[in-house]
N, C-alpha and C positions, 0 to 999 in steps of 0.2 A: 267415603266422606260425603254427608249431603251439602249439596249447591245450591247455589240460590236460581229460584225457577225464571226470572226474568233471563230473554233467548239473549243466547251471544254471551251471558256472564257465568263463566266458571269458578270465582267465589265462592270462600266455606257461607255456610248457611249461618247466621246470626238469628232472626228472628220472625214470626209468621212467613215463611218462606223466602226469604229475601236476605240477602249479604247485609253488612252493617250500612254499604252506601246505600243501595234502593231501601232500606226500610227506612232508614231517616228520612227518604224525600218521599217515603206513601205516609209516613206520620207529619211531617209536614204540611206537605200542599195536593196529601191523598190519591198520586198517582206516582208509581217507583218511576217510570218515563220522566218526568217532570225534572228538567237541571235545576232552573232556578225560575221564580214569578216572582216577577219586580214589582214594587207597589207602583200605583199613579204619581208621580210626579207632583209636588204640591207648590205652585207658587206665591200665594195670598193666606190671606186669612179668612174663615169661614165663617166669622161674624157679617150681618147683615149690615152694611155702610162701611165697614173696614176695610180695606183697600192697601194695608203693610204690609209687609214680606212675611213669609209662611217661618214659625222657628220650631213651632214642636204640638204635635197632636191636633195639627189644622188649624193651628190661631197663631198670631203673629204674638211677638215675644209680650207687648203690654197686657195683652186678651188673655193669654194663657196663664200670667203671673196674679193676673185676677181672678182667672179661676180657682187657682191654687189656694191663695188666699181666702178669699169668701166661702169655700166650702161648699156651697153648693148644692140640692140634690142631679142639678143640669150643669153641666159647665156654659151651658151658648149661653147668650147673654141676648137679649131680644134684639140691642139695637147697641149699636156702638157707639149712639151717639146720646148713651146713658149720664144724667150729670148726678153731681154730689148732693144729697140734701140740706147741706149747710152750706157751700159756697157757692155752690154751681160748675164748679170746675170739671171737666170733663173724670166719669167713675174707673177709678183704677182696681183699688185693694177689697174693704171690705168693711161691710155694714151701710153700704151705700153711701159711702165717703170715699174722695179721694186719698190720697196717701199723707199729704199736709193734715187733714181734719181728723183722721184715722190714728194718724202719733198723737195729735194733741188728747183725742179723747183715750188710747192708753194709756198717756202718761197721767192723765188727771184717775183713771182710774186704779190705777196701777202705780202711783208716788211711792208710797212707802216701800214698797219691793225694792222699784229700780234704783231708789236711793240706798238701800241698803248693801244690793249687789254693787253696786258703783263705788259705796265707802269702803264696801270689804275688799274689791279690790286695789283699791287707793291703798290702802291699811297695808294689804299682803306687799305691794310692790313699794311702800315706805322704811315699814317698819318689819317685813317676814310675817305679819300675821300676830303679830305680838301686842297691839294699841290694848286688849283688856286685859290681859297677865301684867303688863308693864302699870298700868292704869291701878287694877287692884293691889300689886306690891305698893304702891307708894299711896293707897287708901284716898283717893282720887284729889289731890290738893297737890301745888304747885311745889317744887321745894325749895327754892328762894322765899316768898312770896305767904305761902301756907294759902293760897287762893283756891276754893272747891271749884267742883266741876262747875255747879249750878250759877256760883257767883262769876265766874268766868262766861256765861252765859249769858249771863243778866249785863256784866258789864263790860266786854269786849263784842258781844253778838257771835262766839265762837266757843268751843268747845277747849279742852286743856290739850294741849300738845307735846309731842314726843321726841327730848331729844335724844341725838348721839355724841356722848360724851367728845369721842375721838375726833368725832366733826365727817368722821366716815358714812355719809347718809345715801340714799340712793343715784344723788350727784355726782359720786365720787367716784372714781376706777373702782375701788375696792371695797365697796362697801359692806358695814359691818354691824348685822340687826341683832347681835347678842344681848341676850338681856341683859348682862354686866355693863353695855357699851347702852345704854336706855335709861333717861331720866324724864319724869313729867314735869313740866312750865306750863304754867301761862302764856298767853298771846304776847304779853308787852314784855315779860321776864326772856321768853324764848328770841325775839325779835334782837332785845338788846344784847343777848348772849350772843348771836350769831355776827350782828354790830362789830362788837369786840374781836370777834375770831373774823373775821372775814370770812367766812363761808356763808355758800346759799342756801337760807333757809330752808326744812321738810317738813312738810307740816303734815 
C-alpha cells in the first residue's frame, strides 16, 4: 500500500503524494507541515477616518453595508467622512445618498411597483388572493348600492370593497376567503353592513 511521503506518517496515500490530512494543508497554505495560519487579527475599520469596530472584510458594519449596496468597482471609500448630496448627512447606502434620501428617491422612482406588491399582498392576506375573481363575478359594482368601481372612486376617494358574508374576515379565528363567503360593497354600504353586524371591518 502506498503512504504518504511526509516523515513519521504512515497513512494510505490520497493524493500528489500525501495522505488526505497533509494534502489538504499543502492546498491550503502550500506547505503539508503547516497545522493552521491564523489570519491577523482585525480590530477597526480600514476606512480612512473610521475609527468602529471591525464586522466583516476590514470595515466596520456601516462601511461594509455600503459597500454592499452601492456596488462599486472599489469597495474603500476615500474618506468616511463622505456626506449625502441632498442633505448632507453623513453617506451610508447608495447613489450618494444617505439611507433616508436613498428610500425617498426608490420610492418616488419605483411607486407603482411597490404599491402593487403592498396591495397584493394586503389582497392575499384579506381576501386569499381573490379581490379580482370576486370583483369580476359581480361585474365591478356594489350590490346594494349598483355603485361602479370608478364612481366609488370619484366619490368615496376608494376603491369597492370585499366583503365576507359570514363576518369570518381575516379578524377572525377562523377565517373564511371562499368565494361563495365574498360579496362586493362600497365604502359607505360596506361600513354600514359591518355597523349592523358588529364586526371589524376588512377592507
Amino acid at each position: 500500500m502506498r503512504k504518504c511521503k511526509v516523515d513519521g506518517c504512515d497513512k494510505k496515500h490520497y493524493g500528489k503524494g500525501f495522505c488526505i490530512k497533509h494534502y489538504t494543508r499543502f492546498n491550503r497554505y502550500g506547505d503539508p507541515e503547516v497545522v493552521n495560519k491564523k489570519k491577523p487579527f482585525r480590530t477597526g475599520c480600514i476606512v480612512d477616518g473610521c475609527d468602529k469596530k471591525h464586522y466583516a472584510k476590514g470595515y466596520c458594519r456601516k462601511c461594509y453595508e455600503g459597500w454592499l449596496r452601492r456596488k462599486r468597482g472599489s469597495p474603500q471609500r476615500e474618506s468616511a467622512n463622505e456626506r449625502c448630496n441632498k442633505c448632507g448627512n453623513p453617506l451610508a447606502v447608495a447613489n450618494d445618498m444617505c439611507q433616508s434620501c436613498y428610500d425617498e428617491h426608490y420610492y418616488k422612482n419605483h411607486r407603482e411597483t411597490i404599491n402593487m406588491k403592498n396591495r397584493s399582498r394586503k389582497e392575499k392576506r384579506s381576501f386569499g388572493g381573490r379581490r379580482n375573481e370576486i370583483l369580476q363575478a359581480y361585474r365591478y359594482k356594489c350590490v346594494l348600492c349598483d355603485m361602479s368601481e370608478n364612481d366609488s372612486v370619484g366619490t368615496w376617494g376608494a376603491r369597492l370593497e370585499i366583503h365576507h358574508k359570514d363576518g369570518n374576515n381575516m379578524n377572525s379565528d377562523t377565517p373564511n376567503h371562499n368565494t361563495e363567503n365574498l360579496m362586493v360593497l362600497c365604502k359607505r354600504c360596506h361600513a354600514s353592513l359591518h355597523h349592523k353586524q358588529g364586526v371589524k371591518k376588512c377592507v
